[in-house]
DSSP file (Angstrom, degrees, kcal/mol; ACC not computed):
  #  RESIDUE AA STRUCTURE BP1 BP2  ACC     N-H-->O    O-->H-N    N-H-->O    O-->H-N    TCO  KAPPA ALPHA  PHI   PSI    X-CA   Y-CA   Z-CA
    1    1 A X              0   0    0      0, 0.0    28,-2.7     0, 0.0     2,-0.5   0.000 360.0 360.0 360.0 146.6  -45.0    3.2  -66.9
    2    2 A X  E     -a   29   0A   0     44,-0.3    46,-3.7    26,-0.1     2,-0.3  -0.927 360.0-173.4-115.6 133.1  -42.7    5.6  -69.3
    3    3 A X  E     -ab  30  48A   0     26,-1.6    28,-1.8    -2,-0.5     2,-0.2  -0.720   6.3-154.2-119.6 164.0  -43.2    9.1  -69.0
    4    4 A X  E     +a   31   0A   0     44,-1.9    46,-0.5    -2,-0.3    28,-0.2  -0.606  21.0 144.3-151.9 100.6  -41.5   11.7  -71.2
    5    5 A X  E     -a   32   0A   0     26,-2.0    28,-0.6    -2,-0.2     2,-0.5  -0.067  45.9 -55.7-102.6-141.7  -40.5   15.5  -71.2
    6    6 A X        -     0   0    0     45,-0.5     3,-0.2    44,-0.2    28,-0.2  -0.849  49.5 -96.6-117.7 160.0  -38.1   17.6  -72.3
    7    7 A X  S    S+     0   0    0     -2,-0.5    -1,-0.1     1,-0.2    26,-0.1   0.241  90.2  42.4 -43.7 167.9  -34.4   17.9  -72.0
    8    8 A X  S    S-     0   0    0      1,-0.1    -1,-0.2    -3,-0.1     5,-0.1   0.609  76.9-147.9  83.2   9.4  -32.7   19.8  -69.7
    9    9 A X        +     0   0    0     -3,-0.2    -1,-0.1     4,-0.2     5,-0.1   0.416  31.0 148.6 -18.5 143.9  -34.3   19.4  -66.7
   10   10 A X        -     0   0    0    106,-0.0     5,-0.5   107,-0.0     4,-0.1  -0.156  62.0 -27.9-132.6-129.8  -34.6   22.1  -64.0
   11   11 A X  S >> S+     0   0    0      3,-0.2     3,-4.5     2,-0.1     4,-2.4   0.903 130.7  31.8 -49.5-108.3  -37.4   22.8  -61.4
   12   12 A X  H 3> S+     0   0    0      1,-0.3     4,-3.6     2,-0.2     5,-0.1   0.783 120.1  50.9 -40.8 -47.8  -40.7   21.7  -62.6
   13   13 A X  H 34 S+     0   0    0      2,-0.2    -1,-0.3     3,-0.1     4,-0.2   0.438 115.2  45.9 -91.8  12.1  -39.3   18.6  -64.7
   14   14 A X  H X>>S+     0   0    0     -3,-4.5     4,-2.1    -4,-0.1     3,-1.0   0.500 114.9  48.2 -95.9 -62.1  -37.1   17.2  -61.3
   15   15 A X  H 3X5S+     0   0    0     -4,-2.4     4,-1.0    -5,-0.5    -3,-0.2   0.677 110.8  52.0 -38.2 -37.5  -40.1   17.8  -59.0
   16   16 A X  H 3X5S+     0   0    0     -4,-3.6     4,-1.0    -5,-0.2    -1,-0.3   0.956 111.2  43.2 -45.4 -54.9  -42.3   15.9  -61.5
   17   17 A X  H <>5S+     0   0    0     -3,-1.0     4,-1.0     1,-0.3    -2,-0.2   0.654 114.9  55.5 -76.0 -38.7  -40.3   13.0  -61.8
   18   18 A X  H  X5S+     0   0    0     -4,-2.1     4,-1.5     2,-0.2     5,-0.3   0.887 112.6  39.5 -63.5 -55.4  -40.0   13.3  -58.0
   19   19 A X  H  <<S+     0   0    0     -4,-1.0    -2,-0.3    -5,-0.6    -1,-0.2   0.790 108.9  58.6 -94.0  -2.2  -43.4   13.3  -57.4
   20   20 A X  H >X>S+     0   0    0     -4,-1.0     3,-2.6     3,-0.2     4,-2.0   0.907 111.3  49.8 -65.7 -83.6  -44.3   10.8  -60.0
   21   21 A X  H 3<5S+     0   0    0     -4,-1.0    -2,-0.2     1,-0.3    -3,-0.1   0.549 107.1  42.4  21.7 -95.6  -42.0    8.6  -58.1
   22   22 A X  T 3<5S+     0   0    0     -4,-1.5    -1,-0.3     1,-0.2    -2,-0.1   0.342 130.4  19.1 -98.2 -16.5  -42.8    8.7  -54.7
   23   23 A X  T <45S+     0   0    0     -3,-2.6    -2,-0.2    -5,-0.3    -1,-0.2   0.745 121.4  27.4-159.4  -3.8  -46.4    8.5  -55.3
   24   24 A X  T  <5S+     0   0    0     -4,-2.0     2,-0.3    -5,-0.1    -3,-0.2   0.445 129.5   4.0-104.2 -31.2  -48.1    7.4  -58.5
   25   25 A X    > < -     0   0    0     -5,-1.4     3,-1.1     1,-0.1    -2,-0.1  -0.425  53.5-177.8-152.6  66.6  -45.7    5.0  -60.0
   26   26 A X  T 3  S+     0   0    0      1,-0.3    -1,-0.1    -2,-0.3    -5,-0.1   0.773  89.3  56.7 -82.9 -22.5  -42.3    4.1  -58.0
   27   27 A X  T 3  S+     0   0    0     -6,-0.1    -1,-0.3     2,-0.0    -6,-0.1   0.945  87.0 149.0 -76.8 -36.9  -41.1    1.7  -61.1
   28   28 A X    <   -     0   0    0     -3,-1.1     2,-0.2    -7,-0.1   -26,-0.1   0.498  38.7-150.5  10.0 111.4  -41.4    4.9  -63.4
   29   29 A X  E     -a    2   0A   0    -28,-2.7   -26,-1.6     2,-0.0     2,-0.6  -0.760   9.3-153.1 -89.9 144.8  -39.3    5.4  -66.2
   30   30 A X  E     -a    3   0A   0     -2,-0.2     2,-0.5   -28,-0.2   -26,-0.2  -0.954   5.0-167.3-129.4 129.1  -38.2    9.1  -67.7
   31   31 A X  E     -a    4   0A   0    -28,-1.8   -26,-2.0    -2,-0.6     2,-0.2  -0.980   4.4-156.5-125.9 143.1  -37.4    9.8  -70.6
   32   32 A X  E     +a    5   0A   0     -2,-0.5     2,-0.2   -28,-0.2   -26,-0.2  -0.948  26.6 136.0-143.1 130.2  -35.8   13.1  -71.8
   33   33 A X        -     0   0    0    -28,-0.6     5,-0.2    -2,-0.2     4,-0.2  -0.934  57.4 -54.8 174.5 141.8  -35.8   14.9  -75.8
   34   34 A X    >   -     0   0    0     -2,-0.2     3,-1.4   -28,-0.2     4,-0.5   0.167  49.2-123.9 -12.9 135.8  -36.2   17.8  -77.8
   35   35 A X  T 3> S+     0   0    0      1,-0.2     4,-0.5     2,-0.2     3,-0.3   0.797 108.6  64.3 -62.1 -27.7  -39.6   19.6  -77.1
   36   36 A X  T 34 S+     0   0    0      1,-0.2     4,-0.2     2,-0.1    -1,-0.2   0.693 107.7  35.1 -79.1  -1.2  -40.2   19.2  -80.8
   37   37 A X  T <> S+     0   0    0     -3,-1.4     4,-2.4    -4,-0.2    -1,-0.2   0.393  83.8  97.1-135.6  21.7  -40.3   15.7  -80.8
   38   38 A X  H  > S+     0   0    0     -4,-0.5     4,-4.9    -3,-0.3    -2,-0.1   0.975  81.9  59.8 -28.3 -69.7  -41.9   14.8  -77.6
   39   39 A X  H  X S+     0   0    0     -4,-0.5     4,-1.6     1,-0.2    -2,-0.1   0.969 114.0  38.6 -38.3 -82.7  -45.5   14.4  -79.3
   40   40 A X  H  > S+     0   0    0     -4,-0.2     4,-2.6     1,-0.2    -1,-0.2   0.785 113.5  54.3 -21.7 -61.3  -43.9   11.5  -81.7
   41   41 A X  H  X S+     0   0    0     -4,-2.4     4,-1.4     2,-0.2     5,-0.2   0.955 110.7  52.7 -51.5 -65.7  -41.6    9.9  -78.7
   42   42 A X  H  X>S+     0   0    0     -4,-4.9     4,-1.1     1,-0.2     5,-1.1   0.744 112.9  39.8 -16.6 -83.6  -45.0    9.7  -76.7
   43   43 A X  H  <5S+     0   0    0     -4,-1.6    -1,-0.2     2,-0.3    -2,-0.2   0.908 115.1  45.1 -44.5 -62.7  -46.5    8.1  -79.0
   44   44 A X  H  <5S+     0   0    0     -4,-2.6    -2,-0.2     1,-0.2    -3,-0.2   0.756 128.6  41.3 -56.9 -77.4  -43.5    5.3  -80.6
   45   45 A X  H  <5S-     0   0    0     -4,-1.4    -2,-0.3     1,-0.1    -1,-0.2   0.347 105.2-127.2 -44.8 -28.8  -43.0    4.9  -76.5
   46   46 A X  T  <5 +     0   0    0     -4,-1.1   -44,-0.3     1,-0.2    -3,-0.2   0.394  57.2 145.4  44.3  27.8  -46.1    4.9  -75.2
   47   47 A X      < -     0   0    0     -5,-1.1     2,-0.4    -6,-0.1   -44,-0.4  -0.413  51.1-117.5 -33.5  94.1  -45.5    7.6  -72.7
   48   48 A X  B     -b    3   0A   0    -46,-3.7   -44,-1.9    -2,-0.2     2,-0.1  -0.516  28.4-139.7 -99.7 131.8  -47.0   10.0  -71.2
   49   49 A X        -     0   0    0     -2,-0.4    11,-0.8   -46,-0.2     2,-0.3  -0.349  21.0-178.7 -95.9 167.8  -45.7   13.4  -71.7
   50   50 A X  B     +c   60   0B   0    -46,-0.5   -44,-0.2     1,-0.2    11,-0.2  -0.904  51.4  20.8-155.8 142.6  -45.5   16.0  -69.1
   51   51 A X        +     0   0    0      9,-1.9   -45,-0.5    -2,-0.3    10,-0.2   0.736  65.7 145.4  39.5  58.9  -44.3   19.9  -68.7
   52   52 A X    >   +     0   0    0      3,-0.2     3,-2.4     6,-0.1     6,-0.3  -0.645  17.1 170.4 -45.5  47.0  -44.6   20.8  -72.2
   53   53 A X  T 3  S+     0   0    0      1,-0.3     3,-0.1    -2,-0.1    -1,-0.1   0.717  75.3  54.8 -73.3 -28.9  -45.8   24.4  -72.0
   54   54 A X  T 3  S+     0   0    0      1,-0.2     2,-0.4     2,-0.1    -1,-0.3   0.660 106.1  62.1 -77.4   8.7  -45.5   25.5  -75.9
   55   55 A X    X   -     0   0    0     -3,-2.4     3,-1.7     1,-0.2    -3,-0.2  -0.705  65.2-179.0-134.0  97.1  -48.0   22.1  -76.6
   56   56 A X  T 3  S+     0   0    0     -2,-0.4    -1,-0.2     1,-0.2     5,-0.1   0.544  72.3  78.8 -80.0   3.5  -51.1   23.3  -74.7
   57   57 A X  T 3   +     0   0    0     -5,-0.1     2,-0.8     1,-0.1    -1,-0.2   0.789  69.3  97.4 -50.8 -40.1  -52.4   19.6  -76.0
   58   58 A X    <   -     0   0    0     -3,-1.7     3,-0.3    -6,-0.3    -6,-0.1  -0.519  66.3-157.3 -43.0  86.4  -50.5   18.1  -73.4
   59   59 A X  S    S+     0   0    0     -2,-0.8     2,-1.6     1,-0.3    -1,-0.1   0.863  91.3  55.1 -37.0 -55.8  -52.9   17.3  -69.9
   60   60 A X  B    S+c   50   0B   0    -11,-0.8    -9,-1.9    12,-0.0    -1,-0.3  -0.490  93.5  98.2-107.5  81.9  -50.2   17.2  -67.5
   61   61 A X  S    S-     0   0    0     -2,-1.6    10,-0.2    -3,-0.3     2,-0.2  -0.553  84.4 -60.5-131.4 176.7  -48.7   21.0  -68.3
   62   62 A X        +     0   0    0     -2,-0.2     2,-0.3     9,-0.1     5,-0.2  -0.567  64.0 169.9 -91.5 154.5  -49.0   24.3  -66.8
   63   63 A X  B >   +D   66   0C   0      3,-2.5     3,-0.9     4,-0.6     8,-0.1  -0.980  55.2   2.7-168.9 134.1  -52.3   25.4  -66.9
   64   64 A X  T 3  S-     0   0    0      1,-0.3    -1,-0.1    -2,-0.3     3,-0.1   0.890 132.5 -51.5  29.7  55.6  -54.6   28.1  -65.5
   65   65 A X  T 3  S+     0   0    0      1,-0.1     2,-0.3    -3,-0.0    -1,-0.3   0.799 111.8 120.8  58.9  31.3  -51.0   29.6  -63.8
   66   66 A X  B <   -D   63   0C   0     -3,-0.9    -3,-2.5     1,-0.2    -1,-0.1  -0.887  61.0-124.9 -95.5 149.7  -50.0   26.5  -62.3
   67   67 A X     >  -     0   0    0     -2,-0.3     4,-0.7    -5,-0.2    -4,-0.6   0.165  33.9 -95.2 -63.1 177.8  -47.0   24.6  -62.8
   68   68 A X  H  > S+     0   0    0     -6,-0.2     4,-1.5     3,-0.1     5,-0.2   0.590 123.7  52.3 -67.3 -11.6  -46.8   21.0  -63.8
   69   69 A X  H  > S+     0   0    0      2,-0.2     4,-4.7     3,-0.1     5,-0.1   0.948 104.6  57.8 -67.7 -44.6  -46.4   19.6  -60.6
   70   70 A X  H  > S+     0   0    0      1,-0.3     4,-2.4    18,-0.2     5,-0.2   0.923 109.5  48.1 -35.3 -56.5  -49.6   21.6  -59.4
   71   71 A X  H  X S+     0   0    0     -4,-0.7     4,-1.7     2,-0.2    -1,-0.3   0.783 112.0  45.0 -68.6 -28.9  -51.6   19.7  -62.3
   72   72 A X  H  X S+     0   0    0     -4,-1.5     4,-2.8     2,-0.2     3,-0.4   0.980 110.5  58.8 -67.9 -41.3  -50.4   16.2  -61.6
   73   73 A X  H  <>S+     0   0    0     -4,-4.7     5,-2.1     1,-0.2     6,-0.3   0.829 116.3  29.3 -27.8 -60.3  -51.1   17.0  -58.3
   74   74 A X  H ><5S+     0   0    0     -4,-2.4     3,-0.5     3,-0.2    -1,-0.2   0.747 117.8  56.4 -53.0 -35.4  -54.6   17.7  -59.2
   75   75 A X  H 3<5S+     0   0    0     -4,-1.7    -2,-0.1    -3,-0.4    -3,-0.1   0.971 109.8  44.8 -72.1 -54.6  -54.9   15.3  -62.0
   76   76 A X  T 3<5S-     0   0    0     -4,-2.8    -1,-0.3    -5,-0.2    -2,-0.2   0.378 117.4-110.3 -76.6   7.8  -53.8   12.2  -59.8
   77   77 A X  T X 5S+     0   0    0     -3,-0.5     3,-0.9    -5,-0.3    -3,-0.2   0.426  76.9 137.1  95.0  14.3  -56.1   13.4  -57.0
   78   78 A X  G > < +     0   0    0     -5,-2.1     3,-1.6     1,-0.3     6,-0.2   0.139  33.9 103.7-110.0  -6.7  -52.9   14.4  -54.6
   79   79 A X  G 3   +     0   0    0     -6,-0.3    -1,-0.3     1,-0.3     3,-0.2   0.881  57.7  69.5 -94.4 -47.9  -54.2   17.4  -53.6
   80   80 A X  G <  S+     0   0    0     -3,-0.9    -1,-0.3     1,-0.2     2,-0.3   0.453  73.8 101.7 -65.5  19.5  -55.4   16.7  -49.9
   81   81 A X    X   -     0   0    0     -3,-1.6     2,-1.1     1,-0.1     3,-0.9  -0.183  58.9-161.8 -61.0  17.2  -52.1   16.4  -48.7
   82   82 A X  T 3> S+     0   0    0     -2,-0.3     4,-0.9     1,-0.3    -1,-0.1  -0.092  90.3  52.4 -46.0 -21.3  -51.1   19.5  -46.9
   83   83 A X  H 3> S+     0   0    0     -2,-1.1     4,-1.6     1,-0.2    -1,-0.3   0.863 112.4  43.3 -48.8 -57.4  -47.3   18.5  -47.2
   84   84 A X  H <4 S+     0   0    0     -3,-0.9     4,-0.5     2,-0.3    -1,-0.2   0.225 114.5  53.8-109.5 -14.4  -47.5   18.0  -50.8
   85   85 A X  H  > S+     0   0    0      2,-0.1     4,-1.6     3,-0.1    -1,-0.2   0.848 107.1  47.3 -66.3 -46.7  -49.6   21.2  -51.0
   86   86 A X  H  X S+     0   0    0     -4,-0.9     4,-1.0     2,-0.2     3,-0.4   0.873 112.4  49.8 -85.6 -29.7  -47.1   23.4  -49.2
   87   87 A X  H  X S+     0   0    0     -4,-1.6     4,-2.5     1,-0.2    -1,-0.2   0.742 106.8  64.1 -81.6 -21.7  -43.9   21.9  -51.6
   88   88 A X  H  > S+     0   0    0     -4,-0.5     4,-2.9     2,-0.2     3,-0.4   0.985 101.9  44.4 -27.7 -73.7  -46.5   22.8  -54.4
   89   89 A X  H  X S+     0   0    0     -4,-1.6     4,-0.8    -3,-0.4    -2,-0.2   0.745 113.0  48.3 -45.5 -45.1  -46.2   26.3  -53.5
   90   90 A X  H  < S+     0   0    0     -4,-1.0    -1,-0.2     2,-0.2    19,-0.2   0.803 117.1  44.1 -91.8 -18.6  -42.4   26.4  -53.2
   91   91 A X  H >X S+     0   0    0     -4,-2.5     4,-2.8    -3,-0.4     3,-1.0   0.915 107.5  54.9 -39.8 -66.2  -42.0   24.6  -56.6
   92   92 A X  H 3X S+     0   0    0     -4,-2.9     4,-0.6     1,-0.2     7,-0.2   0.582 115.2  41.3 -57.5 -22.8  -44.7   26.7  -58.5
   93   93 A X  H 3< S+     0   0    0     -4,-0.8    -1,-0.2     2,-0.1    -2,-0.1   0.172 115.3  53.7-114.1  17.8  -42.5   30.3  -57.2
   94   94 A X  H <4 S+     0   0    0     -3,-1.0     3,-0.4    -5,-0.1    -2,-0.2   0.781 112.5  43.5 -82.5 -51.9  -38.9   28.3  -58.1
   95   95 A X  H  < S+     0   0    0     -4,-2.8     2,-1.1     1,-0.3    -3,-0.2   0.953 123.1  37.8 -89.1 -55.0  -40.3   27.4  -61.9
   96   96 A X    ><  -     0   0    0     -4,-0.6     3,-3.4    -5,-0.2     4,-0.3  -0.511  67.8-173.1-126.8 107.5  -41.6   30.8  -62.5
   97   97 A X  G >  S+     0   0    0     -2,-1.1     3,-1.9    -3,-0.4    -1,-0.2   0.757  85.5  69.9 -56.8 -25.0  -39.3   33.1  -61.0
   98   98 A X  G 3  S+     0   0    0      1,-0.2    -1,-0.3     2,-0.1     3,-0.2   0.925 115.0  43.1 -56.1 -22.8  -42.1   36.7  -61.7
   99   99 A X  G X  S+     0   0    0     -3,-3.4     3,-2.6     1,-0.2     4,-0.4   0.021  80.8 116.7 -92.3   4.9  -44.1   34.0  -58.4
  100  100 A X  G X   +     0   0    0     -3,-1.9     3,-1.2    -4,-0.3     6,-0.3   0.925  62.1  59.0 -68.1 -42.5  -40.9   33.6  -56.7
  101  101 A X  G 3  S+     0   0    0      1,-0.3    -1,-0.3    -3,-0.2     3,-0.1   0.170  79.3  86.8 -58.5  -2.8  -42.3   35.4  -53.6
  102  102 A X  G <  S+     0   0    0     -3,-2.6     2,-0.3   -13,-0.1    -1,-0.3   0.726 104.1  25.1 -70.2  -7.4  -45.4   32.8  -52.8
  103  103 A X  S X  S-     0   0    0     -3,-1.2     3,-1.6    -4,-0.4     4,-0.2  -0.984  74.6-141.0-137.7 134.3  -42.9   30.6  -50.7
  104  104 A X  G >  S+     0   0    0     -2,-0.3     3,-0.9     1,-0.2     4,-0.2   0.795 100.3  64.2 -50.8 -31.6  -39.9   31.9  -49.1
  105  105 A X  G 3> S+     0   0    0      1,-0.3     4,-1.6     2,-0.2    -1,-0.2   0.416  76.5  81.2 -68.8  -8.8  -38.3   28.7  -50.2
  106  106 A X  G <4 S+     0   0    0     -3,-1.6    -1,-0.3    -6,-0.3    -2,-0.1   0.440  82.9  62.7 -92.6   5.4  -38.4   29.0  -53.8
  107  107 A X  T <> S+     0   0    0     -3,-0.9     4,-0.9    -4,-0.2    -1,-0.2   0.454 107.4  40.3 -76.9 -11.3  -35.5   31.1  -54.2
  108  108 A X  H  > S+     0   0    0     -4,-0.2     4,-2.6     2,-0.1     3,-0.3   0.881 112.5  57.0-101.5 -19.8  -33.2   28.7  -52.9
  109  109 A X  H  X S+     0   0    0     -4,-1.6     4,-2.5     1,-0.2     5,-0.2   0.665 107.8  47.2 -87.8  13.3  -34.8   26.0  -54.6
  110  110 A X  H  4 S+     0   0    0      2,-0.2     4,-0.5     1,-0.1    -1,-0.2   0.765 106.7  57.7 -96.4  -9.0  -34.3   27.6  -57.6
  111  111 A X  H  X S+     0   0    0     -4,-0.9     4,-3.0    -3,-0.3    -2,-0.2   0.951 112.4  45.3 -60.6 -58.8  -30.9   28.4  -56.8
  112  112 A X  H  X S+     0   0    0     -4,-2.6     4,-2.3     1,-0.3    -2,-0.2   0.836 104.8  52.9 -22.4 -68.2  -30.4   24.9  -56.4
  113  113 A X  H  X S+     0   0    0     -4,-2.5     4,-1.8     1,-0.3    -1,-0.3   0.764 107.4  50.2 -70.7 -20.9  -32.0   23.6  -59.0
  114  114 A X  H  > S+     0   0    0     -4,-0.5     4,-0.5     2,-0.2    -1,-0.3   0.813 107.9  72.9 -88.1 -21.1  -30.0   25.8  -61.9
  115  115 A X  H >X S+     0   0    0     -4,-3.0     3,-3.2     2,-0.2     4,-1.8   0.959 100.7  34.5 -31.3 -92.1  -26.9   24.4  -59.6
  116  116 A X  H 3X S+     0   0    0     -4,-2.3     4,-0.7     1,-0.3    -2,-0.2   0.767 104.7  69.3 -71.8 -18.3  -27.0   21.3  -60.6
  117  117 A X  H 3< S+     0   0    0     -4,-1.8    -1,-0.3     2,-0.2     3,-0.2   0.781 106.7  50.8 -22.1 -32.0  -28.0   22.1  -64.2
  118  118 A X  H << S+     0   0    0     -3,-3.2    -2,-0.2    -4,-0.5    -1,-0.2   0.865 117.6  30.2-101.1 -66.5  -24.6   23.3  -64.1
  119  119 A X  H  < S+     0   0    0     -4,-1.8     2,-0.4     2,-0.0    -1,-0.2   0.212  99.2  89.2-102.0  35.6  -22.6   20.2  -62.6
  120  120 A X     <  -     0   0    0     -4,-0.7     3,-0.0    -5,-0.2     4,-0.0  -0.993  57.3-160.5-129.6 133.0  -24.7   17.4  -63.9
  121  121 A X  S    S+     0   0    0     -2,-0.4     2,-0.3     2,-0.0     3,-0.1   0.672  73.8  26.0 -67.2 -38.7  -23.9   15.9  -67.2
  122  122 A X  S  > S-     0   0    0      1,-0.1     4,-1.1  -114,-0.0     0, 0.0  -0.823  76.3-112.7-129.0 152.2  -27.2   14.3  -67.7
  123  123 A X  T  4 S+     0   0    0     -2,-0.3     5,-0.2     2,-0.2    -1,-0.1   0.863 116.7  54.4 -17.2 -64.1  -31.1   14.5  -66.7
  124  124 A X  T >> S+     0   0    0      1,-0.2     3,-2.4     2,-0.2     4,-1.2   0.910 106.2  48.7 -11.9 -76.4  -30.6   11.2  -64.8
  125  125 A X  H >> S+     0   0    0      1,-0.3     4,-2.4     2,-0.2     3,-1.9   0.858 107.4  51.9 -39.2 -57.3  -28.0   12.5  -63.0
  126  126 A X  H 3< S+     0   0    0     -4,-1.1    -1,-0.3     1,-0.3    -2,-0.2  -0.197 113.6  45.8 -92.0  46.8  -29.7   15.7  -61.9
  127  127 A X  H <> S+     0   0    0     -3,-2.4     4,-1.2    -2,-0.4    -1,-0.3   0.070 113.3  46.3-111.9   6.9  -32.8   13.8  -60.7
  128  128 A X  H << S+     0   0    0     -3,-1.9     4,-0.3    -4,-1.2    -2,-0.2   0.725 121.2  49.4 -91.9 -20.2  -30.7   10.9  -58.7
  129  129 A X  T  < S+     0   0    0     -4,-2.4     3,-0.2    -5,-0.3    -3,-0.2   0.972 121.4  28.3 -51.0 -76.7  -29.0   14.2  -57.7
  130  130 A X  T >4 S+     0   0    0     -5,-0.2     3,-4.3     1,-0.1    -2,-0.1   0.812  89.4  88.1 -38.2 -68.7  -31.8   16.0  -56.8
  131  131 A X  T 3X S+     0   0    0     -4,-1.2     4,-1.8     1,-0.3     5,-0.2   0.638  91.2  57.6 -27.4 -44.4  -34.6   13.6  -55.6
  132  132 A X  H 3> S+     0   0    0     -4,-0.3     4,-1.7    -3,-0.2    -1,-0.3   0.844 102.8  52.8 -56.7 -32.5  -33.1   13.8  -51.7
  133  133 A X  H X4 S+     0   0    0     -3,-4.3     3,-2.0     2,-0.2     4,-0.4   0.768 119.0  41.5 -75.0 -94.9  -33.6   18.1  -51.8
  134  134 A X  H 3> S+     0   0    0      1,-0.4     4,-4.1     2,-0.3     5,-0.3   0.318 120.4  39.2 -90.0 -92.7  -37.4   16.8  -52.9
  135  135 A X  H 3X S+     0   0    0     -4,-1.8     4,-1.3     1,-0.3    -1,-0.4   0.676 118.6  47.3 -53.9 -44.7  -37.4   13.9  -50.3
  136  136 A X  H <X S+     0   0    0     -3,-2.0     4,-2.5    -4,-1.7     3,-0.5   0.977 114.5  52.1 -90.0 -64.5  -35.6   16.4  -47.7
  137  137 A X  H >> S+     0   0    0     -4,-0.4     4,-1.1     1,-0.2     3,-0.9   0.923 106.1  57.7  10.8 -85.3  -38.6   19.3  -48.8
  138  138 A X  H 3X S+     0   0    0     -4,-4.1     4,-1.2     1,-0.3    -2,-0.2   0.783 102.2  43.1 -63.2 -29.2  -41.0   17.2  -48.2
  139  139 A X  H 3< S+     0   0    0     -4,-1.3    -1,-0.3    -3,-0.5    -2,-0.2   0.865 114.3  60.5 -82.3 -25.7  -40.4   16.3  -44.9
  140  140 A X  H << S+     0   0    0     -4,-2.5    -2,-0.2    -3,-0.9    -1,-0.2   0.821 102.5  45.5 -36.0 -53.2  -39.9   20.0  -44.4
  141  141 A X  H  < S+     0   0    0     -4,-1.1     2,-1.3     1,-0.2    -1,-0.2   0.522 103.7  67.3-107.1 -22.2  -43.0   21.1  -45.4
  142  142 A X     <        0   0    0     -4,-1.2    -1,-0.2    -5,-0.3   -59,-0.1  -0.329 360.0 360.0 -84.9  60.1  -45.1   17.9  -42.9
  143  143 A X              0   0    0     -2,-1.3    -1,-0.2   -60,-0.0    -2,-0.1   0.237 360.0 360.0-147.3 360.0  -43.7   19.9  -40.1
């Protein structure tokens, strides 16, 4: 399956991709482009697009103050997971730093994540980059 946001990845759009991953779709493809031509890409790709907040058309967006990860969470039924709850939490006060204070952790992972923004070339890169802090998270948060 090809999923599709927008460039530039951060937070919310490694932690999707992350949690797409690891638990709906582990062959999962990403594709990364201009917010303005997402809608189109979708479409010529067959796609599904993700973390698009200016195109409230979009399902799997932020939505009633939740992130996108919250809403796949929800959407893909993910939600009884308590693991996968609690890295919710520290996601949702990384990607919108006025919330940074629901998880202690979301200041460092937001440090992080604008890190490698910084020394990664690519979107690729910074989720094969990434995907271990996720993976390393998660096991955090089942404890």
């Amino acid at each position: 399956m090809r999923w599709i946001t927008r460039e530039n990845v951060k937070v919310d759009r490694v932690a999707c991709p992350w949690l797409i991953k690891r638990f709906i779709d582990s062959s999962a493809e990403f594709i990364f482009c201009p917010e303005d031509r997402i809608v189109d890409r979708a479409s010529e790709l067959q796609a599904t697009p993700f973390d698009v907040p200016k195109n409230p058309a979009i399902k799997l967006n932020h939505r009633d103050g939740k992130c996108s990860f919250e809403t796949i969470l929800e959407e893909f039924h993910l939600t009884g997971n308590p693991a996968l709850a609690r890295l919710a939490l520290i996601v949702h006060g990384a990607d919108i730093p006025s919330e940074m204070h629901v998880a202690p952790e979301s200041a460092g992972l937001y440090a992080i994540a604008n890190g490698f923004s910084k020394t990664c070339t690519s979107d690729d890169e910074r989720l094969e980059k990434q995907f271990p802090v996720y993976d390393a998270l998660y096991e955090f948060c089942k404890k």
